[in-house]
N, C-alpha and C positions, 0 to 999 in steps of 0.2 A: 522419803528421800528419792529424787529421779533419779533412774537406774540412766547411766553413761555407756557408752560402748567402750571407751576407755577411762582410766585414771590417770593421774600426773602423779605418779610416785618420783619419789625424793632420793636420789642418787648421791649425791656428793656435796658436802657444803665446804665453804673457803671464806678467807677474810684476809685484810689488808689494813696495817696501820702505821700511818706516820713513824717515825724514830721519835723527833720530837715529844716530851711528855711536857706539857704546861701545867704547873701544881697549883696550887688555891695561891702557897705560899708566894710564890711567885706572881702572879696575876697582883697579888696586895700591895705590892712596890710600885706595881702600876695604876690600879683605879684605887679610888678609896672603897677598900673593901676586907671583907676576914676570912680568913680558911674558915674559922665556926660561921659565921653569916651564913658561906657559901652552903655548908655543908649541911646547916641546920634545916635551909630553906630550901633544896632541892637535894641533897646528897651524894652530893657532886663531889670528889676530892681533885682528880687530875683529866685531863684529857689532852688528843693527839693532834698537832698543827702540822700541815704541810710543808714542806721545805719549800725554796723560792723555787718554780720552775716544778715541781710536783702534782700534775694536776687529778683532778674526777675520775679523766680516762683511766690515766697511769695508775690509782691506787685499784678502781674497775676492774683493769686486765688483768693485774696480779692477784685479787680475789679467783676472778675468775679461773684463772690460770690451778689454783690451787683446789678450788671443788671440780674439774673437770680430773685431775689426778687423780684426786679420793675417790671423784665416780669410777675408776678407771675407765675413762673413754677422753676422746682426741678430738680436739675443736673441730677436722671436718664430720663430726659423729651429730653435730649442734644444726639445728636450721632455724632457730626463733632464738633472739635475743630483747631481754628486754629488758630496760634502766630508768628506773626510780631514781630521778634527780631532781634538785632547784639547782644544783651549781657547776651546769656541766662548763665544759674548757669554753665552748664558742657558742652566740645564741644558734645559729647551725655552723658546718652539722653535727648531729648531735653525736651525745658521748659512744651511744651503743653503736654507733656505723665505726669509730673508732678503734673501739673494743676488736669489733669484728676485723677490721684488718690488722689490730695488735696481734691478732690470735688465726691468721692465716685465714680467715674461713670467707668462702667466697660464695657461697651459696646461701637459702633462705632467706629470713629477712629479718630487720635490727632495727630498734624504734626506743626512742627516749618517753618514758612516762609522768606527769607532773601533775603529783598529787601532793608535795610539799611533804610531810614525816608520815604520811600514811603510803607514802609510793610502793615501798616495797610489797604491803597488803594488796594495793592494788596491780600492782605488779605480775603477783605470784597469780592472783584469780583472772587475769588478762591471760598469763600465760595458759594457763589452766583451760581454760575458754579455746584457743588455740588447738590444744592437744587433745580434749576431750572431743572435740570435733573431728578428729583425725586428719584435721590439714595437714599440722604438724610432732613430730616425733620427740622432740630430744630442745628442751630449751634451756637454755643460761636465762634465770632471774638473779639481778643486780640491784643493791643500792647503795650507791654511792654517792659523799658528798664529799666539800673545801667548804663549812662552813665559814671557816675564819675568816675567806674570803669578802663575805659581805658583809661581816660585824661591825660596829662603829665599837673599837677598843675604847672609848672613854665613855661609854653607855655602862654603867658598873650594872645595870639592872638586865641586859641583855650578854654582853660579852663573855661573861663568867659562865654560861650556860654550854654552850654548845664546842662541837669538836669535827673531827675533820676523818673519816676513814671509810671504807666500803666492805661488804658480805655478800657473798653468791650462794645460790644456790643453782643443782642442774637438777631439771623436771625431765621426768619421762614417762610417752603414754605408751600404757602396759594395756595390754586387752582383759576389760572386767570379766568376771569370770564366774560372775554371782556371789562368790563367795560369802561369809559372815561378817566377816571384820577388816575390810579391803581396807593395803593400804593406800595412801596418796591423800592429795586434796578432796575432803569431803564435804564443807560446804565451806560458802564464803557470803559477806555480807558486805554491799561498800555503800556509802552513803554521801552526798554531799550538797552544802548549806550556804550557797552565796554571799546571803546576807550579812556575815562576818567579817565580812576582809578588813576593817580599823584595827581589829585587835588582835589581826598578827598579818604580818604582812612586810614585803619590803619598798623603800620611797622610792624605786628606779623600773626605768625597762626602754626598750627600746621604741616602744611605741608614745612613752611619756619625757622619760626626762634625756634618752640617747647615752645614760649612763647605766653602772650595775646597780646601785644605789644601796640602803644600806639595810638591815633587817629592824621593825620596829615592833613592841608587843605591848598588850596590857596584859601582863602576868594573871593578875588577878580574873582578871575574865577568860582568860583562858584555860584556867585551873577550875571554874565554877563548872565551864562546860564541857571538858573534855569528861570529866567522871562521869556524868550522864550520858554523854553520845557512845562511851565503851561498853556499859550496862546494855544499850539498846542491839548495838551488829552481834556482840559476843553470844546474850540471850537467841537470838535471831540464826544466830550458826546450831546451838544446843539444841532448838528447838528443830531444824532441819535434817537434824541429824540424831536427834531423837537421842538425845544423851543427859544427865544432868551433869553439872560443875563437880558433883560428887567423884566420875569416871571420870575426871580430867589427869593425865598426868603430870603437864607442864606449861604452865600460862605464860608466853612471852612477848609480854608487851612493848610497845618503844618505850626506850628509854628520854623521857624528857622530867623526867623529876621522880625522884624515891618517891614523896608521896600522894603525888597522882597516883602513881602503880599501885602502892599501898591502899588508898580510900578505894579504886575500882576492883581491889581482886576482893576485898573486905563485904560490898556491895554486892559481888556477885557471890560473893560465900566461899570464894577458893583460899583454901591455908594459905600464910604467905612463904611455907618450906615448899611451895611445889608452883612458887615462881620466880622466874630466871631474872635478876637485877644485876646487869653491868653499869648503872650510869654514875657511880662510884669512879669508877675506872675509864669508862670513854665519852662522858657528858654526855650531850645530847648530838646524836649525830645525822638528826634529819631519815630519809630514807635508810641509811645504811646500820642502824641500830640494830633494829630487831636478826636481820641477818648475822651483823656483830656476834649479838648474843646468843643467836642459835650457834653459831660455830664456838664459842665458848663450852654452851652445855653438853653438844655434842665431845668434844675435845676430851672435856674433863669424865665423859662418862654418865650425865646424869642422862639426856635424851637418848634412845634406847630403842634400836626397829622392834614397832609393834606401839611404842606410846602414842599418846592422842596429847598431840600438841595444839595450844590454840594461840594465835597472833593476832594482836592487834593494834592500831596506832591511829591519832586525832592529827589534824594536820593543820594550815593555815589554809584560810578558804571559807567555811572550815568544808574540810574532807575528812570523813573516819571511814573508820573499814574492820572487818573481823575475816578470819577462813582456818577452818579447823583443818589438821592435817594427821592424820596415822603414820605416824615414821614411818 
């Protein structure tokens, strides 16, 4: 494991969701579709939609706004911001330069990230990067999306999927100290595969159609390969960090379907009571999932300073990524 002159330990986490809850039930009146379909086939029961005028930023700032509390520290305390999005408010500028002046802060620097539902992983190993270098001190990582934004609501194979909320987290580099069981980010894996883009991907942009356009996927392919590309970064982190799946406390994957998460934690051999699944509750929410759920398990009690958390998420592109973290 290469010894760092700092760590990014894990200060305060936060989250932000819609009022809005859209149920299977409801969803049914609209496409042809079941609460059982729904729930059979990804595990999905409800998820969160934006109100009109609710944007990426706004659910962003409020995350963040709430893990800067828990950190107890003050947004001029932050000098690196950085957001995991596909759905920010404008194609510039971007959501993080936003953020930052939602949140008073006038120093440092703020940059939007686009890795599509692994943003957030690569997010947190960007900031990491940052901090372990001793540029910078004290970062806000964010992922936040409007998915519902670019859905085509009469796609029953697409729209029933996804959800709309954001989850922060604030990094801080701590001076390593040799110790045994440092916490912070201990290793991270990111990966990414060009060759994918048909089977998940959205028909717009600015460079093509001057529209947002809408999100399009082939499920089935995307489910073949996500389960092997999370086997490869997660083994990849164990393996850096010189740990087996055995010493894991808590696997928290994105949430894009029960059981993708299911067959990958089955694969790498991790129990499935000692991993974090909200996509019951908040679909799929692109970058801002895994954040989601960490502020979940923290909340409720189950992640705990000193456990060995590991994250990871498959994206469109395809991009994956893994980074283990010691609360």
């Amino acid at each position: 494991m290469s010894f760092h002159k700092y760590r990014s330990v894990v200060r305060g986490v936060g989250s932000s969701l819609p009022e809005r809850v859209l149920t299977n039930a409801e969803l049914a009146t609209k496409v042809d579709t079941t609460d059982e379909w729904i729930q059979q086939r990804s595990g999905i029961r409800q998820r969160y939609i934006a109100a009109e005028g609710q944007t990426t930023s706004m659910l962003g700032a409020r995350a963040a706004e709430i893990a800067l509390e828990r950190a107890g520290l003050k947004p001029q305390d932050i000098d690196l911001i950085v957001v995991g999005t596909s759905t920010p408010d404008y194609t510039f500028p971007s959501v993080a330069t936003q953020i930052q002046a939602h949140l008073g802060i006038t120093q440092g620097v703020a940059f939007d990230l686009q890795a599509v539902c692994s943003g957030f992983v690569f997010a947190v190993t960007t900031a990491d990067k940052f901090l372990a270098s001793g540029s910078h001190k004290r970062a806000l990582v964010i992922g936040a999306e409007t998915f519902s934004r670019i859905l085509d609501w009469t796609d029953r194979t697409t729209c029933v999927l996804f959800g709309d909320g954001a989850g922060a987290i604030v990094l801080e580099a701590v001076e390593d100290d040799g110790a045994a069981n440092p916490r912070g980010v201990i290793a991270s894996r990111l990966r990414s595969d060009g060759r994918h883009r048909a089977k998940l991907y959205v028909d717009g942009g600015p460079s093509t159609t001057q529209t947002v356009g809408h999100l399009r996927m082939e499920g089935r392919e995307v489910f073949k390969h996500a389960v092997g590309m999370v086997g490869d970064v997660v083994k990849g982190c164990f393996e850096d960090a010189r740990i087996t799946a055995a010493e894991l406390n808590w696997f928290v994957p994105h949430q894009a379907n029960r059981r993708i998460i299911e067959a990958s934690a089955d694969r790498l051999g991790i129990p499935h009571e000692k991993v974090v699944i909200t996509v019951d509750r908040h679909g799929n929410t692109s970058a801002a999932s895994i954040p989601l759920a960490l502020d979940v398990a923290v909340s409720d009690g189950r992640i705990k300073p000193g456990d060995l958390v590991m994250i990871e998420a498959v994206g469109g592109g395809f991009t994956w990524g893994a980074a283990l973290i010691r609360w």
